[in-house]
C-alpha positions as CSV (number, residue, x, y, z in Angstrom):
1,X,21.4,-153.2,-118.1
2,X,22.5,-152.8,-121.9
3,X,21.7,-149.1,-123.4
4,X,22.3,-148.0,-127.2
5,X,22.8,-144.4,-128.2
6,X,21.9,-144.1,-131.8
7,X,24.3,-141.3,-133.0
8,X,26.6,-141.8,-130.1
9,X,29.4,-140.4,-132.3
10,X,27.8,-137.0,-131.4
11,X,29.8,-134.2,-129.6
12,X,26.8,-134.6,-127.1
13,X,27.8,-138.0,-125.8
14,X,30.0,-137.1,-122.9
15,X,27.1,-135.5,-121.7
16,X,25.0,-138.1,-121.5
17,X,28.4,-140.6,-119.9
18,X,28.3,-138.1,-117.3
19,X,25.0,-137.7,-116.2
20,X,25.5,-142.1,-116.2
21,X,28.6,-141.4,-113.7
22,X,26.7,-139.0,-111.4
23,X,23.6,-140.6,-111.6
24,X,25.0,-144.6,-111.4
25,X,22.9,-145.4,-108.4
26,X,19.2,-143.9,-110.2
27,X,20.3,-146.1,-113.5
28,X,22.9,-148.6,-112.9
29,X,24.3,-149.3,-116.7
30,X,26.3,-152.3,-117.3
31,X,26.8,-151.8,-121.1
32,X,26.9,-148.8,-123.3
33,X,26.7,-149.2,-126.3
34,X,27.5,-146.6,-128.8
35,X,26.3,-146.8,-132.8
36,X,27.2,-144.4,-135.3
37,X,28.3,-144.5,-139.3
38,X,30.6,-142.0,-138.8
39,X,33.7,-144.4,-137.9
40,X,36.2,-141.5,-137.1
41,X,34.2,-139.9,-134.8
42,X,32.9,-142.8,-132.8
43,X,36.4,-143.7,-132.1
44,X,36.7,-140.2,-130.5
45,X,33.7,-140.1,-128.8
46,X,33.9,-144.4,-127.8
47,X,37.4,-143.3,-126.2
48,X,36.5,-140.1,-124.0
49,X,33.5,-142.1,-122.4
50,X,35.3,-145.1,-121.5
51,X,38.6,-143.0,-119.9
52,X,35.3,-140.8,-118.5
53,X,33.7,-144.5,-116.8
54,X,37.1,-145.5,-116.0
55,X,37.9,-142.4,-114.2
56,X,34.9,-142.7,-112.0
57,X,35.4,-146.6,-111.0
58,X,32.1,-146.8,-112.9
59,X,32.0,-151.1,-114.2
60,X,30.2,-150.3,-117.9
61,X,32.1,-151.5,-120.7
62,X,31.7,-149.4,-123.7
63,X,31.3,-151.0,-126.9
64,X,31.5,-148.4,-130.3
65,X,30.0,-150.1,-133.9
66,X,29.0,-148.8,-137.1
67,X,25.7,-152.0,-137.3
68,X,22.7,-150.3,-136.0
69,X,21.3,-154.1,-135.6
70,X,24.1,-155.2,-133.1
71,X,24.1,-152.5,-131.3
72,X,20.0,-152.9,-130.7
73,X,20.0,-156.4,-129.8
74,X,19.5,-157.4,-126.5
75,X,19.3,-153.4,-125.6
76,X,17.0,-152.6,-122.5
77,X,16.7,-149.1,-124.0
78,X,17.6,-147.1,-127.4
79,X,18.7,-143.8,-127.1
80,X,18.2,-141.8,-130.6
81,X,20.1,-138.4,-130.4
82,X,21.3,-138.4,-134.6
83,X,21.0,-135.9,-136.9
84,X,20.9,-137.0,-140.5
85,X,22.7,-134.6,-143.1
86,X,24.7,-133.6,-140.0
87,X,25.8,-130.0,-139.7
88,X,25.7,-129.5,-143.0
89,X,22.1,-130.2,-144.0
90,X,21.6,-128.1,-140.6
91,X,23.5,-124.7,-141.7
92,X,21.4,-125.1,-145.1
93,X,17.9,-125.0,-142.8
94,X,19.2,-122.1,-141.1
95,X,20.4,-120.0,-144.5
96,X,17.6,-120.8,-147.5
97,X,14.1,-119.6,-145.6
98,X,15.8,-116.4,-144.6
99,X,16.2,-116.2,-148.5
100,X,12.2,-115.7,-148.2
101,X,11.9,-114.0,-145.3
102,X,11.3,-117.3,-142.7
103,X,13.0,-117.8,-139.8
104,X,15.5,-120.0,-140.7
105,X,15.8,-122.8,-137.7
106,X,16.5,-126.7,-137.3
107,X,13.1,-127.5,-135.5
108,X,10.6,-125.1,-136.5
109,X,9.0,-123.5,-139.9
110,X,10.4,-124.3,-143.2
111,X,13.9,-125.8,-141.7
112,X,11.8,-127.9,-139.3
113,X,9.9,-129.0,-142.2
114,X,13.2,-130.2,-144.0
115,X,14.5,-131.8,-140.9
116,X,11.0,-133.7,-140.4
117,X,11.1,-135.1,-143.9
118,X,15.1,-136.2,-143.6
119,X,14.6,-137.7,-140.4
120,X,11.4,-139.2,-140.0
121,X,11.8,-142.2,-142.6
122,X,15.5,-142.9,-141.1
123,X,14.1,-143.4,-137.4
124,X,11.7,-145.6,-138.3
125,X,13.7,-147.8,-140.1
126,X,15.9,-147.5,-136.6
127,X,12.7,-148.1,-134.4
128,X,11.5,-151.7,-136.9
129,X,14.7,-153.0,-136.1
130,X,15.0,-152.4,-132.1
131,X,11.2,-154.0,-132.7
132,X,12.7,-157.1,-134.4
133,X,15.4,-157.1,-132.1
134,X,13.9,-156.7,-128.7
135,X,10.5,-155.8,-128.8
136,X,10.1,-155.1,-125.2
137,X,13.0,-152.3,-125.4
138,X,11.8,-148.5,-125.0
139,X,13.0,-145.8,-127.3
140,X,13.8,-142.4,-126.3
141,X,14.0,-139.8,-129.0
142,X,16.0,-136.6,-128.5
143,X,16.0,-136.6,-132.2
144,X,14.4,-133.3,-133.4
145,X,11.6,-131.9,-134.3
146,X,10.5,-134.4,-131.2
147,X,6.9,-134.0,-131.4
148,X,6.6,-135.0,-134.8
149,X,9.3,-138.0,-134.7
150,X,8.0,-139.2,-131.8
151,X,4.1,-139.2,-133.1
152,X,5.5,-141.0,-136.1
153,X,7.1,-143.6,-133.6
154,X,3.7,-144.1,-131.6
155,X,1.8,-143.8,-135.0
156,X,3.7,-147.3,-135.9
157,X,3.1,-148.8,-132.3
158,X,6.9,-148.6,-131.2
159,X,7.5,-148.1,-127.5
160,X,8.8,-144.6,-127.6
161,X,9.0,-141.4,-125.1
162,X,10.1,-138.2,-126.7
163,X,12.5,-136.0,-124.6
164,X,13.3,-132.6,-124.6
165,X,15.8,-130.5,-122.6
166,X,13.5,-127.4,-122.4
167,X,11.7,-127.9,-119.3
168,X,14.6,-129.5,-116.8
169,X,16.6,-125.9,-117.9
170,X,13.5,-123.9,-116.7
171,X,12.6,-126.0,-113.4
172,X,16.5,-126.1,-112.9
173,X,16.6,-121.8,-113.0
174,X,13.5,-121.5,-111.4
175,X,15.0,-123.7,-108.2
176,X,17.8,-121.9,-108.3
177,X,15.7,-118.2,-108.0
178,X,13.7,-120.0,-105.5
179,X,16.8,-120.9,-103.8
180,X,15.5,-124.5,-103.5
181,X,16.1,-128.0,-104.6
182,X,15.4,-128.7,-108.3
183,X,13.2,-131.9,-107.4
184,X,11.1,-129.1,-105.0
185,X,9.7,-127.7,-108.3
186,X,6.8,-129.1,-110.3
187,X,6.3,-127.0,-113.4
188,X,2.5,-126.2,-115.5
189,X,4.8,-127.2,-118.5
190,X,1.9,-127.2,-121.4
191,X,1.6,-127.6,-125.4
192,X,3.8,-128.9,-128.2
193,X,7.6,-130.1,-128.1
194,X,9.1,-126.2,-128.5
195,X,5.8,-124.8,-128.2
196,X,5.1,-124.8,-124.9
197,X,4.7,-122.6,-121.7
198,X,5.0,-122.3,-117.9
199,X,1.2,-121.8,-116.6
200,X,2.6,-122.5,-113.0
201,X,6.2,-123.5,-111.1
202,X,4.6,-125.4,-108.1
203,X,6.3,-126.1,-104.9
204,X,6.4,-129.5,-103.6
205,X,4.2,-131.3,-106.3
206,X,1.3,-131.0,-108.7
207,X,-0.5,-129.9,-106.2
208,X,2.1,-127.8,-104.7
209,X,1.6,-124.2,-104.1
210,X,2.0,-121.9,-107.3
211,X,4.6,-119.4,-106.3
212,X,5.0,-118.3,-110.7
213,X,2.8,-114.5,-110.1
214,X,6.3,-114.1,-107.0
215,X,8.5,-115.0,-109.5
216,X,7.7,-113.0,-112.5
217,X,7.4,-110.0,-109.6
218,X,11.0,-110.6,-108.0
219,X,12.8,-111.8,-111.5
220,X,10.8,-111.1,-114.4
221,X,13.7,-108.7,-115.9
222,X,16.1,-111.7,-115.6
223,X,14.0,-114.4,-117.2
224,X,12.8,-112.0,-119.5
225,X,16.5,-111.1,-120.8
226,X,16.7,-115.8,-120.9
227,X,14.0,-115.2,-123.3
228,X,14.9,-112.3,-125.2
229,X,11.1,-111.1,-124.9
230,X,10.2,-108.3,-123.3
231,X,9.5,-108.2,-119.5
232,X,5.9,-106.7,-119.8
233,X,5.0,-109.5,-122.6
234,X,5.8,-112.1,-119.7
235,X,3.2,-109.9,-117.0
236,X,0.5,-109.9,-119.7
237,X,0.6,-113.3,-120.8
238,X,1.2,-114.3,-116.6
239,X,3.2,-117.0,-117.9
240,X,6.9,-117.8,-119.1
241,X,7.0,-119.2,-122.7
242,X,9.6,-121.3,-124.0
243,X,12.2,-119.6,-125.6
244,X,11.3,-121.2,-129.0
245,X,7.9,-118.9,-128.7
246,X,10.5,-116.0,-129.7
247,X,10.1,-117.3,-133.1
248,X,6.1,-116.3,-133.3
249,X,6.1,-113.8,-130.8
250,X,8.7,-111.6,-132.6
251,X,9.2,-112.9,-135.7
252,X,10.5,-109.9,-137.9
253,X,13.0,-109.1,-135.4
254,X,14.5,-112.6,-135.6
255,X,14.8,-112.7,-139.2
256,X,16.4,-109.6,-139.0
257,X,19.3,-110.6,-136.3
258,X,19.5,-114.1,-138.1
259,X,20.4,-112.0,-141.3
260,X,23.2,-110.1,-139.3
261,X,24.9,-113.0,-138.1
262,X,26.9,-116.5,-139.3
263,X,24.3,-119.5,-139.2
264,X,24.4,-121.4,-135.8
265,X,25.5,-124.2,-137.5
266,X,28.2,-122.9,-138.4
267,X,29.5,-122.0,-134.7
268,X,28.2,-125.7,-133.4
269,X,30.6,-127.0,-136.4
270,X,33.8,-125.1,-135.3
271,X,33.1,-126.1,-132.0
272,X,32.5,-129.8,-132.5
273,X,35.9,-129.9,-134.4
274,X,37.4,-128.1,-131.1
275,X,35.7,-130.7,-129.2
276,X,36.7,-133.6,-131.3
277,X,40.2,-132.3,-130.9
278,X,39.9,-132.5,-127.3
279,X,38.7,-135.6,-127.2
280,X,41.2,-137.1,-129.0
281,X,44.1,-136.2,-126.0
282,X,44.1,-139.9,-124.4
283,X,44.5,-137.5,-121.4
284,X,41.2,-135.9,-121.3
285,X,38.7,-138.4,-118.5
286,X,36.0,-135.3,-117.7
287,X,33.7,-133.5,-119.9
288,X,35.0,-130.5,-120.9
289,X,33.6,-127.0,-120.2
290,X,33.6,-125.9,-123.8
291,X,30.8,-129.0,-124.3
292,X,28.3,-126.2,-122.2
293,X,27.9,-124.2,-125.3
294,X,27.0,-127.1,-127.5
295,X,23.6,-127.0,-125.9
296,X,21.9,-129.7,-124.6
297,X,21.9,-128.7,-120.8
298,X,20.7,-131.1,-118.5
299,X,19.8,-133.6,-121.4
300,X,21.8,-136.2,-119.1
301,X,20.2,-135.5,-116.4
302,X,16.2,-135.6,-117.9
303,X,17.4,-138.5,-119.9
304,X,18.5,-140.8,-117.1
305,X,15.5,-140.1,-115.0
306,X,13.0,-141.3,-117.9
307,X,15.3,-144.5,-118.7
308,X,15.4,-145.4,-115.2
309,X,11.6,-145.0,-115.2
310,X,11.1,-146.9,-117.7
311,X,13.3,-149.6,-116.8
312,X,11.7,-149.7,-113.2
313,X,14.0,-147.5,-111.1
314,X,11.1,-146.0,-109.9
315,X,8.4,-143.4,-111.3
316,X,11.1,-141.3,-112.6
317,X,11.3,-137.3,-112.7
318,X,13.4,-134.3,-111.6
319,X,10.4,-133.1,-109.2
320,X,9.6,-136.4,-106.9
321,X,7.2,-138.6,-109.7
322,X,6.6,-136.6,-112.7
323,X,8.6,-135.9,-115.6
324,X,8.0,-133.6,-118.7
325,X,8.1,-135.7,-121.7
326,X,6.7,-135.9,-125.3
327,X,3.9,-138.7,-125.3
328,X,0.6,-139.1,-127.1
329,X,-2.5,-136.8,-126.6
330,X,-5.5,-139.4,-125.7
331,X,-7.3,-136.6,-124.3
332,X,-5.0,-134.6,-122.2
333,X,-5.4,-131.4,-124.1
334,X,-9.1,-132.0,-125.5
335,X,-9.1,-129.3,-128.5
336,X,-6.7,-131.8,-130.0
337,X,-6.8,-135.2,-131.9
338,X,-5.7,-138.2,-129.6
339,X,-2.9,-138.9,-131.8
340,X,-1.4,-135.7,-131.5
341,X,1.6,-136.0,-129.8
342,X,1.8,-132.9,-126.7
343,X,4.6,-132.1,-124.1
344,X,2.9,-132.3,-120.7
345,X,4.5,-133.7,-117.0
346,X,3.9,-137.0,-117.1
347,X,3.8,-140.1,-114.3
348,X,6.7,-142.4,-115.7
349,X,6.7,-146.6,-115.4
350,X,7.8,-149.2,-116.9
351,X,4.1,-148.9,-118.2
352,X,4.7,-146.4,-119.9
353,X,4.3,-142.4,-120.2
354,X,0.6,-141.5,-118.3
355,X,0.0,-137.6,-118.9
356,X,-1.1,-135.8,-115.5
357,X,-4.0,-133.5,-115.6
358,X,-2.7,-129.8,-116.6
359,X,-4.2,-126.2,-116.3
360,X,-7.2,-125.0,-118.5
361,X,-5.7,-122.9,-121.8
362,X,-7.1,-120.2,-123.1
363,X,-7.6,-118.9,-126.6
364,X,-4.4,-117.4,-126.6
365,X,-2.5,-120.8,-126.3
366,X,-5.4,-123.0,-127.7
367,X,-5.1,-121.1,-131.0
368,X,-1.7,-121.9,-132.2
369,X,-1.5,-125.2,-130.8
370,X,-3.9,-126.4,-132.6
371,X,-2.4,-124.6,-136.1
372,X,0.9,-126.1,-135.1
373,X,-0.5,-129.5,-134.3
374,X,-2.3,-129.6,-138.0
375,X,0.9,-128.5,-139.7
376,X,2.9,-131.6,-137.7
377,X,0.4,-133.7,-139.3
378,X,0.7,-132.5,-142.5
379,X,4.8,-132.6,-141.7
380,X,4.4,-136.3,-140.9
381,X,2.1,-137.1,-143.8
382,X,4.9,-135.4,-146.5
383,X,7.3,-137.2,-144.7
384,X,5.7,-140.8,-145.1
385,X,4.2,-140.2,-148.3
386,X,6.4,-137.7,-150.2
387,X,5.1,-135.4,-152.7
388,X,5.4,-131.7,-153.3
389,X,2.1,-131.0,-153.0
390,X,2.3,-132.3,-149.6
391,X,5.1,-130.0,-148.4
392,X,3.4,-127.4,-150.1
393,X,0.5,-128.1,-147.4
394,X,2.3,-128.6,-144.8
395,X,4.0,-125.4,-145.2
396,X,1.0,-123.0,-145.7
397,X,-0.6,-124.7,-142.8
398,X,2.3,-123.3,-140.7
399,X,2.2,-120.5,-138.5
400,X,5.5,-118.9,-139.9
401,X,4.4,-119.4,-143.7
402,X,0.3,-119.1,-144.5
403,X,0.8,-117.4,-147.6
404,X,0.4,-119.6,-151.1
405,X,3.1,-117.8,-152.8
406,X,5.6,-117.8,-149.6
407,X,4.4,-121.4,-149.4
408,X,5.4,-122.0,-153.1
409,X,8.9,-120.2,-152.9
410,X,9.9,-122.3,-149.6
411,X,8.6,-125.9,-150.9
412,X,11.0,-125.2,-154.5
413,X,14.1,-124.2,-151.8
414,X,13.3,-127.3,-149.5
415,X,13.2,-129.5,-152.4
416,X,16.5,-128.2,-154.4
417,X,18.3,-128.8,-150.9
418,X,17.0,-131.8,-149.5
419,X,17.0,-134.0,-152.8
420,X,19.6,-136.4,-151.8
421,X,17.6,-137.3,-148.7
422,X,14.5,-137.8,-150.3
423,X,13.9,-140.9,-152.2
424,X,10.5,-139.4,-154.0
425,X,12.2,-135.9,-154.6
């Protein structure tokens, strides 16, 4: 089994190598190969996972390469975890819409925007050449903002599954205030890639008992303080909102604290060089602890079970059959288009992503999924299309923005930044 991680000379990759050495039996690799531009790094990166493999007794053979097209061919499954403009493109998403008074953040309002219109074109570039190379490959995107990179994937008819670490963190606390095992714990997990809410944690299944009123009654301080929302917001809304939500829920203060404090950018940079350092001692075989605060928790673990699903391990998932993933609407949520693209527990094959039913919303979630959902298509459309016009929509469509003249102000910023990743800027 051949996989290729598409920005494999990520600080990230060691966590995915070790969720492939724990997890060898559930997705038994043969050949990893790992495909970055950055030369330097991959060499890093290439070297800690094969010492990592090696350590283990594990038989892959790593292979590290700067050509995207030989590192697809013959790939079972493409892994796509890059981040174009790198940190630095990053730090500017997190600094210019706090100019305006935005949040200033990688996935969501104005800085989402940015990173939508960089990314977007470069993946599917990526995605047509996996297509010419092995058309029966899957693709999983870790690439953010998910929901909109993956729709543009499925918009094009590529075999792709978006993935995000959100919900495996919350089942994975959860089990452990439960005091039970992760895969006991089926979670309501409903809405948008980091837009999204826990409307049940289920025992046993989707049809397990929902034990979520217990928990919010025994340990609503404590996943509360996770949140950094108040504990009586989580009784009100009887439900436990991604911590993304913080971003509409308490906007104002957010801008505030982001004002206060160095861009968190700025800290993942420092620590990647740390990490890189580390990873350059031919001594170093495990993942090292600092790696925890680079985010990312449980990404190996969520990303393992899906390609193994996919690949016919199995209907793959953390909770005995379902897994949360970012796939295509076709009804599942039926306020919205079928081509939105929604993060819902889903029955995993080598068919395919099928969505399994999920609770009734009300107006309070129904609302601003649906004003989300029409500013990721007006994200994807400025991101196919170009045109300043189109940011300009897609920004006052946004939750975060709405205003004309905000709107204005944020599409000149986006565009002074972003120009030398825009062809049409």
């Amino acid at each position: 089994m051949k996989l290729a991680v598409v920005g494999g000379g990520s600080t990230y990759t060691p966590e995915l190598v070790d969720g492939f050495v724990r997890l060898r039996d559930t997705l038994p690799v043969t050949e990893l190969v790992l495909a970055d531009p950055a030369g330097d790094r991959l060499e890093l990166v290439g070297g800690l996972a094969r010492r990592m493999l090696a350590r283990a007794g594990h038989p892959a053979a790593v292979t590290t390469t700067g050509d995207l097209d030989a590192a697809v061919a013959d790939a079972d499954a493409v892994l796509l975890q890059l981040r174009v403009g790198g940190q630095a493109a990053r730090e500017r998403d997190e600094t210019w819409p706090l100019e305006c008074g935005c949040v200033g953040q990688e996935t969501t309002g104005a800085g989402g925007l940015a990173k939508a219109l960089r990314t977007v074109p470069v993946v599917l570039d990526i995605a047509e050449r996996v297509r010419r190379a092995n058309p029966g490959a899957w693709i999983v995107d870790f690439t953010n903002p998910v929901g909109i990179v993956t729709r543009a994937l499925l918009n094009e008819g590529h075999r792709a599954v978006g993935l995000c670490n959100v919900a495996i963190g919350l089942q994975r606390k959860f089990a452990a205030l439960l005091e039970v095992e992760p895969g006991r714990v089926h979670l309501d997990h409903v809405g948008l890639n980091h837009l999204t809410w826990e409307l049940g944690v289920r025992l046993g299944g989707p049809d397990g008992r929902d034990v979520l009123p217990g928990l919010l009654a025994r340990h609503g301080a404590a996943i509360a303080a996770d949140l950094r929302l108040p504990e009586p917001l989580l009784h009100r809304l009887g439900a436990v909102p991604s911590y993304y939500l913080r971003y509409f829920y308490a906007h104002d203060e957010v801008v505030a604290e982001m004002r206060e404090r160095p861009p968190r950018a700025a800290e993942v940079a420092a620590m990647e060089r740390e990490l890189l350092e580390m990873y350059a001692d031919p001594a170093l075989d495990t993942k090292p602890e600092l790696l925890a605060g680079r985010g990312g928790a449980y990404y190996s673990e969520a990303a393992v079970a899906l390609a193994a699903a996919l690949l016919g391990g199995g209907r793959g998932g953390a909770d005995g059959g379902a897994q949360v993933v970012n796939v295509r609407n076709d009804g599942t949520l039926p306020f919205l288009p079928d081509d939105a693209v929604v993060e819902v527990p889903a029955a995993v094959s080598p068919a395919g992503a099928e969505p399994l039913p999920v609770p009734p919303l009300n107006p309070l979630h129904t609302g601003l999924i649906s004003a989300v959902t029409a500013y990721e298509h007006l994200a994807l459309d400025a991101a196919l299309r170009g045109g300043r016009d189109r940011v300009f929509a897609a920004l006052l469509a946004h939750p975060l923005v709405g205003r004309y003249a905000l709107a204005e102000k944020l599409t000149d910023r986006l565009l002074a930044h972003n120009r030398e990743y825009l062809a049409w800027a």
